[in-house]
C-alpha positions in Angstrom: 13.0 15.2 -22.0 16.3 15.0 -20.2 18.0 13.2 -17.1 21.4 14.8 -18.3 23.9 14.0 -14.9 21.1 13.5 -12.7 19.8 10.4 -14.9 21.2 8.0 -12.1 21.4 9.5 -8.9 19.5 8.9 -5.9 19.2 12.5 -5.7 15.3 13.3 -5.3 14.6 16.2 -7.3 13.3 15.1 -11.2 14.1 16.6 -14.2 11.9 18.1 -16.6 10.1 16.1 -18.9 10.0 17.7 -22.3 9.9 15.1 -24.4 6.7 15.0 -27.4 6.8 10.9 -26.3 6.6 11.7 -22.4 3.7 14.2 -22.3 0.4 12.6 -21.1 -2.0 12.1 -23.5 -4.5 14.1 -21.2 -4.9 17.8 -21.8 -3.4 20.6 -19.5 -6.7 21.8 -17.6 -7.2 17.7 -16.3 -3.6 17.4 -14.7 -3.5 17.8 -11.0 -2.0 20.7 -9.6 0.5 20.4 -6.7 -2.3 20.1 -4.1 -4.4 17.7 -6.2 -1.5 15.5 -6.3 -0.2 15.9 -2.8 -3.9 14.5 -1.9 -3.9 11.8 -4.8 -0.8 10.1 -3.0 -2.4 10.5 0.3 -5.3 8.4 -1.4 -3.3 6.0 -2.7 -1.2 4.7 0.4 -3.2 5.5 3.8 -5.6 2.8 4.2 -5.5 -0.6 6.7 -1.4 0.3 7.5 -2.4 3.0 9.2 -4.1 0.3 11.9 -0.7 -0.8 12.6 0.5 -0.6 16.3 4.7 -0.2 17.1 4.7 -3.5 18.4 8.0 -1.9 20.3 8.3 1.9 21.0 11.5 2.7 19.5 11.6 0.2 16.8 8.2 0.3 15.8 8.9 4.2 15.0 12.6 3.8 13.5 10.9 0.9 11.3 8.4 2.8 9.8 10.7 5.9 9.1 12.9 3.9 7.6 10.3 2.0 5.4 8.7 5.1 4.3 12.3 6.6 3.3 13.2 3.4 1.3 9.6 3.3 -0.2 9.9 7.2 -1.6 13.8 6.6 -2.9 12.1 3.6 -4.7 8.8 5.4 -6.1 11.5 7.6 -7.4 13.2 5.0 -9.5 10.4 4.1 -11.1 9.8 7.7 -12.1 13.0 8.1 -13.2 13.3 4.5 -15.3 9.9 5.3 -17.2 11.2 8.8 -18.1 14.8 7.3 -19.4 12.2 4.5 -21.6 10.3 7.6 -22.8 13.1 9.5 -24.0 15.1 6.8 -25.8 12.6 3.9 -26.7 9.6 5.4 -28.7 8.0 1.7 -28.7 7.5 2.5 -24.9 6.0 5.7 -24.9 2.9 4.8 -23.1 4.0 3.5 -19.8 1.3 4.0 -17.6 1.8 1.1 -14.7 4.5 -0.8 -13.4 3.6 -3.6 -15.4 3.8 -1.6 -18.5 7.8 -0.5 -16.7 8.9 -4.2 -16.2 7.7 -4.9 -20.3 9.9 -2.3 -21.0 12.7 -3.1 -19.1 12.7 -6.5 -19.6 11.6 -6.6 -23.2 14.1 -5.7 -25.7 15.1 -7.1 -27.8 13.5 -10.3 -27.5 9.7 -8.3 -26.5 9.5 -11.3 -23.7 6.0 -10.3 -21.6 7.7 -12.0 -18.9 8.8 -8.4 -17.1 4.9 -7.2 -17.7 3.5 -10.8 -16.5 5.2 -11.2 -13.3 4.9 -7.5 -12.2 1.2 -8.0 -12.9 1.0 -11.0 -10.9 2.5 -9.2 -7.8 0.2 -6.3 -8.2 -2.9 -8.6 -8.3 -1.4 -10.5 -5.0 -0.9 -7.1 -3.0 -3.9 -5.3 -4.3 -6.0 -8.5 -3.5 -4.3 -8.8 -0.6 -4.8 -4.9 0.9 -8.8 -5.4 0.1 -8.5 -9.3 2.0 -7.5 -6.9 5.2 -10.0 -4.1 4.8 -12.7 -7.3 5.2 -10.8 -8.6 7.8 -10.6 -5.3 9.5 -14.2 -4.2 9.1 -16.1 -7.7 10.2 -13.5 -8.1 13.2 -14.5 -4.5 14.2 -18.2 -5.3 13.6 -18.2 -8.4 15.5 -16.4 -6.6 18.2 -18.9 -3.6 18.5 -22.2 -5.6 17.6 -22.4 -9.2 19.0 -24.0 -11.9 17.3 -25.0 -15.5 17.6 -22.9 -17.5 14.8 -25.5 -19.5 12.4 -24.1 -23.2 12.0 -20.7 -23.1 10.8 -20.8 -19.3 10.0 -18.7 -17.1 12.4 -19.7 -13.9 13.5 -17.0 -12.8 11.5 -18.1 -14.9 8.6 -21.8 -13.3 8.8 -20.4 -10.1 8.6 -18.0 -10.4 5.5 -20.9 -11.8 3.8 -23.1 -8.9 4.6 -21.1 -7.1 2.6 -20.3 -9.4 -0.4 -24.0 -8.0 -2.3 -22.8 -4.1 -1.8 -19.0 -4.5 -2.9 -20.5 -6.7 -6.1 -22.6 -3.9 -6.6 -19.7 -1.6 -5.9 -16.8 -3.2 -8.0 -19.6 -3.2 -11.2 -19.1 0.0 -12.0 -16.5 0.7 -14.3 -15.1 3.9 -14.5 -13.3 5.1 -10.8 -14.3 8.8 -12.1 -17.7 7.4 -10.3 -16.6 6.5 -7.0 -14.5 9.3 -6.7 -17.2 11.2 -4.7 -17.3 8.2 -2.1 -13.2 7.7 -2.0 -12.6 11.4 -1.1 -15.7 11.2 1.4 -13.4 8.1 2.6 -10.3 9.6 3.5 -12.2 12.4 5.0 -13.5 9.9 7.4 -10.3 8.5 8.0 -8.5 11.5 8.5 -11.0 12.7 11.1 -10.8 9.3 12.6 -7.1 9.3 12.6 -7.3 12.3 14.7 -9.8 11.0 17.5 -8.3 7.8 18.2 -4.6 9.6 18.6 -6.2 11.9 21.2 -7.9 9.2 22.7 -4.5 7.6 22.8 -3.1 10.5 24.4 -5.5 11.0 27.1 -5.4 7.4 28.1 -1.7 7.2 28.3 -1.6 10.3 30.8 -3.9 8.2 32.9 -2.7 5.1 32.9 1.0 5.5 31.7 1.3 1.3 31.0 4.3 -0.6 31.0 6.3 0.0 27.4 9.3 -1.6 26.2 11.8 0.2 23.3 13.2 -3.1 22.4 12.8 -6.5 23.0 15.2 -8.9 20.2 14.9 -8.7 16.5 12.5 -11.4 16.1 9.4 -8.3 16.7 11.8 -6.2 14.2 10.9 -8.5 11.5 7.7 -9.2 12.0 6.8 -5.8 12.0 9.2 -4.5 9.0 6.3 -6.1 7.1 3.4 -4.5 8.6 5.2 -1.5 7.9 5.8 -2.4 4.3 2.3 -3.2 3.8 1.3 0.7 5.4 3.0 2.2 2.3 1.0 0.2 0.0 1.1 3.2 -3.0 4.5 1.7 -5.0 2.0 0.7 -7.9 0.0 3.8 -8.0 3.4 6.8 -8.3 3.7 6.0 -12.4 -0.2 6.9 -12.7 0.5 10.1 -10.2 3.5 10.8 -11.6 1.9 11.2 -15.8 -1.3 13.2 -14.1 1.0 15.4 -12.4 0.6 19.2 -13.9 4.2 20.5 -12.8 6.0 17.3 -13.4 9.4 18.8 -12.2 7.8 19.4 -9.2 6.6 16.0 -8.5 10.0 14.8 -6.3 9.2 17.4 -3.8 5.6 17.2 -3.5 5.7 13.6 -3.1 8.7 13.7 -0.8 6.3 16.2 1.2 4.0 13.6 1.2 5.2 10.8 2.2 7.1 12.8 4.9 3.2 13.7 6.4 1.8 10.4 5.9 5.3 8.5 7.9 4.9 11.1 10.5 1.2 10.2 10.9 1.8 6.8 10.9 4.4 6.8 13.6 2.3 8.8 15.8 -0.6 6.8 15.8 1.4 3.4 16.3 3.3 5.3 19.1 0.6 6.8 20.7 -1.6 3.4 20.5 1.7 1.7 22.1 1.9 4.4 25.0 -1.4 4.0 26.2 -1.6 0.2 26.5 1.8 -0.7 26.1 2.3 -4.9 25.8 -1.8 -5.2 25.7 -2.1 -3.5 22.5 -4.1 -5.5 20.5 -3.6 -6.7 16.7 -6.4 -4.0 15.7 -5.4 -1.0 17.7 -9.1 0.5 18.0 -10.6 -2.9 19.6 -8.5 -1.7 22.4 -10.9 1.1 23.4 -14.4 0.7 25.4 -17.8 0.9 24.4 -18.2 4.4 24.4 -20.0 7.1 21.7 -16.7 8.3 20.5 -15.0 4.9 20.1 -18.2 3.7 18.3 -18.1 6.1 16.1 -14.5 6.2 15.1 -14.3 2.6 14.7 -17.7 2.4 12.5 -15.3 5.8 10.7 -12.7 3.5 10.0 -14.9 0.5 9.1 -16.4 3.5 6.4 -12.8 4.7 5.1 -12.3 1.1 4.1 -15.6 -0.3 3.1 -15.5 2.2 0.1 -11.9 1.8 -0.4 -12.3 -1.5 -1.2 -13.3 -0.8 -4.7 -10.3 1.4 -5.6 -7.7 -0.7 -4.7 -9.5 -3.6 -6.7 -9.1 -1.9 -10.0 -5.3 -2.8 -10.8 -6.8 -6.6 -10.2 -9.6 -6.2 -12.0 -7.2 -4.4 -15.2 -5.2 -7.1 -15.2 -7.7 -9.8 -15.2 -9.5 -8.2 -18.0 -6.3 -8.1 -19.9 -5.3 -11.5 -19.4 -8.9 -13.1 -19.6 -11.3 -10.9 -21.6 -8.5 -9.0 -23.9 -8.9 -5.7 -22.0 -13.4 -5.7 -22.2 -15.1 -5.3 -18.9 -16.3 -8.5 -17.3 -19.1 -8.6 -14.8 -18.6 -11.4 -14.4 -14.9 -12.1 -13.8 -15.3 -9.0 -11.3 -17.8 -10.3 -9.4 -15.8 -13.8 -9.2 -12.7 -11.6 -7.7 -14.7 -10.0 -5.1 -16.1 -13.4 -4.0 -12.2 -15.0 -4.1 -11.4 -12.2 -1.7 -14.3 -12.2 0.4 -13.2 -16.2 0.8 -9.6 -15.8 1.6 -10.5 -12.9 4.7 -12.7 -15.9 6.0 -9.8 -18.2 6.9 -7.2 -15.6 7.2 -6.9 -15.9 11.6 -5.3 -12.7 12.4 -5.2 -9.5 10.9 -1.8 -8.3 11.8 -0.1 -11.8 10.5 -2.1 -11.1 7.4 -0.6 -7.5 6.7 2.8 -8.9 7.7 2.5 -11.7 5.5 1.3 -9.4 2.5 4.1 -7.1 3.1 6.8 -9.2 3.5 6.4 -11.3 0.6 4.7 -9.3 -2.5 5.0 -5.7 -1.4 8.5 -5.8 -0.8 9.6 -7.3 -3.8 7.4 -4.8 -5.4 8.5 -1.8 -3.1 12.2 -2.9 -3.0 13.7 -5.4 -4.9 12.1 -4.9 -8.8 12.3 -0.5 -8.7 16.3 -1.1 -7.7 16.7 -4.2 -10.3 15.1 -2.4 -12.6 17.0 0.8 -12.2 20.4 -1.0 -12.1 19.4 -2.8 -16.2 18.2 0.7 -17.2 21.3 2.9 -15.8 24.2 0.0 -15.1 26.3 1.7 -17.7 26.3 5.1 -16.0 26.4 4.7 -12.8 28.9 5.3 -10.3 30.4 2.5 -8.3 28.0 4.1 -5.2 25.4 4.1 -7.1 25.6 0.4 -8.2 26.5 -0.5 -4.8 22.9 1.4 -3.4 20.8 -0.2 -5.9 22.5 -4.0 -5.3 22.3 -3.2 -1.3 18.2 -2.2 -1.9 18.0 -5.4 -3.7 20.0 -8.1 -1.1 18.3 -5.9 1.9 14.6 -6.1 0.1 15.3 -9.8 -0.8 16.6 -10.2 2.9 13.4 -8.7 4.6 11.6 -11.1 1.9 11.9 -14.4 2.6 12.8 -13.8 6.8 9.7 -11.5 6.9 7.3 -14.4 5.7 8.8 -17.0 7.5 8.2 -15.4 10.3 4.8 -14.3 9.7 4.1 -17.8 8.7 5.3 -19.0 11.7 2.7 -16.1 13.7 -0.1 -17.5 11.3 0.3 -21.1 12.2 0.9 -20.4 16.3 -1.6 -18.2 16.6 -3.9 -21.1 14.9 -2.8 -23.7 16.8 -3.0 -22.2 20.4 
């Protein structure tokens, strides 16, 4: 395998891997073609993001155009760091997750996990954290469409998370995702078909009513909603898995450049749309804002589908890590079904659901997204690069670190207003 001049550019096409060390230890007929992987990333990064609303027309759009750019330049680096590993430390020849990137990058020579550790820990805080707002998202939804009594100190909201607890134990006990394959590509179905609806929905509402819209209104909504956007592209950790299934490897830049291209199209259209047809009384969860119709039902129950059996896929980076650091890599009931109940807790007490994604995306997801791919691509390639090219990497990092700590103090302050009011 080679990088030859393009080993530390920001250019997106990917050399060839050729390497005996960088060939997946999968045989040819189980890679995924182009089309198989163009769908796999889809999989990967639409889910709860894709409820976001542009809490301002024009900045809301620019924001997550931007964010998706960043986030594909980024997936790229990672690509590009394992492949460099591959090719000139055989130790390293089985990278297969981000964690397994930041142990070799941060190892030699001393072979300190603390690279591995901490990328772990961030994964198992933003994985955790995407499956805390599909509960959130699916009880608030549920409480919204079906109205119930609460039952002593139990919310409506709080009956319905716990309505689910017994399926998603049942659920996240299986242990191989070649089982709930079935239900995730069922999933996205649903979603994609929802998707669809509610934009047209959108659309016919804002011809009618044609509400009130600002383009900008201060920076303090830009912030705020730089991490719900972060948290729509929720994928980072998922591109080195992708990326080794991937049949025409030299290919991969493109097709995932097409497909994040689709997915930040999509989600600027439905955050616009959602935006244009209720303008500053767009709500936190954008499909609450529709009536009690068939259609809206239906949709909303869609999304609360898409999510419900999502849930278990994105809980499977927390629950590999957890079996790695507790039960020295066996399966564990046990610790699983402890995970799922953590969760299920933490979407009780969490007030909002947009502050939530904010929060999640702000703090975890963008060091994950930003900050580590460009600090880890600076160690790996410093002595090669260009001026530019250090400067890019250092501005990724100070911007991502920026966004950071401003996004979750501002969050944090939504969180504890919106509790206190």
């Amino acid at each position: 395998m080679g990088f030859d001049n393009e080993a530390s550019s920001s250019n997106y096409s990917l050399p060839t891997a050729t390497s005996p060390s960088a060939v997946p230890l999968l045989e040819k007929s189980h890679l995924s073609s182009q089309p198989k992987t163009f769908a796999n990333v889809f999989i990967s990064i639409v889910g709860a993001g894709v409820l976001l609303r542009a809490h301002r027309l024009a900045t809301g759009i620019l924001m997550l155009l931007l964010v998706g750019t960043l986030t594909f330049h980024c997936m790229l680096l990672l690509v590009r760091i394992r492949r460099r590993r591959l090719e000139r430390d055989l130790p390293f020849s089985k990278i297969a997750s981000f964690g397994d990137l930041g142990f070799a990058v941060a190892a030699p020579p001393a072979r300190n996990p603390l690279g591995r550790n901490s990328v772990d820990a961030m994964i198992v805080l933003s994985q955790a954290g995407f499956c805390v707002g599909y509960l959130i998202f699916i009880s608030n939804t549920l409480a919204h469409l079906f109205k119930i009594q609460p039952l002593s100190l139990l919310t409506p909201k709080s009956i319905y998370i716990w309505s689910m607890v017994p399926f998603q134990l049942g659920l996240n006990s299986i242990k191989s995702l070649t089982h709930l394959a079935p239900l995730s590509i069922f999933a996205d179905i649903v979603d994609i078909g929802a998707m669809g609806v509610v934009m047209g929905e959108d659309f016919t509402i804002f011809l009618d009513r044609n509400p009130h819209t600002e383009a900008f209104n201060g920076f303090s909504p830009v912030l705020y909603g730089l991490g719900v956007a972060v948290f729509a592209f929720e994928g980072i950790g998922m591109v080195l898995p992708l990326e080794q299934e991937a049949q025409s490897k030299e290919k991969f830049g493109f097709t995932l450049g097409i497909s994040m291209g689709v997915i930040s199209i999509s989600y600027a259209l439905f955050g616009a749309l959602g935006y244009l047809a209720f303008g500053e009384d767009t709500r936190d969860i954008i499909t609450t804002n529709f009536g009690s119709g068939v259609v809206t039902i239906i949709v909303q129950l869609g999304l609360c589908v898409n999510l419900f059996f999502t849930f278990p896929i994105m809980m499977h980076p927390v629950f590999e890590v957890a079996e790695r650091w507790v039960c020295e890599k066996r399966y564990c009931w046990w610790l699983r079904w402890l995970l799922v109940l953590a969760v299920s807790l933490v979407a009780m007490f969490v007030p909002n659901f947009a502050d939530f994604l904010s929060l999640v995306g702000s703090s975890v997801c963008c060091m994950l997204g930003f900050v580590l791919p460009a600090l880890f691509h600076l160690k790996v390639f410093g002595s090669e690069m260009t001026w530019v090219e250090a400067a890019a990497d250092i501005a990724i990092v100070l911007v991502g670190a920026v966004v950071a700590v401003s996004g979750t103090w501002s969050s944090l302050q939504e969180i504890f207003f919106s509790s206190m009011v």
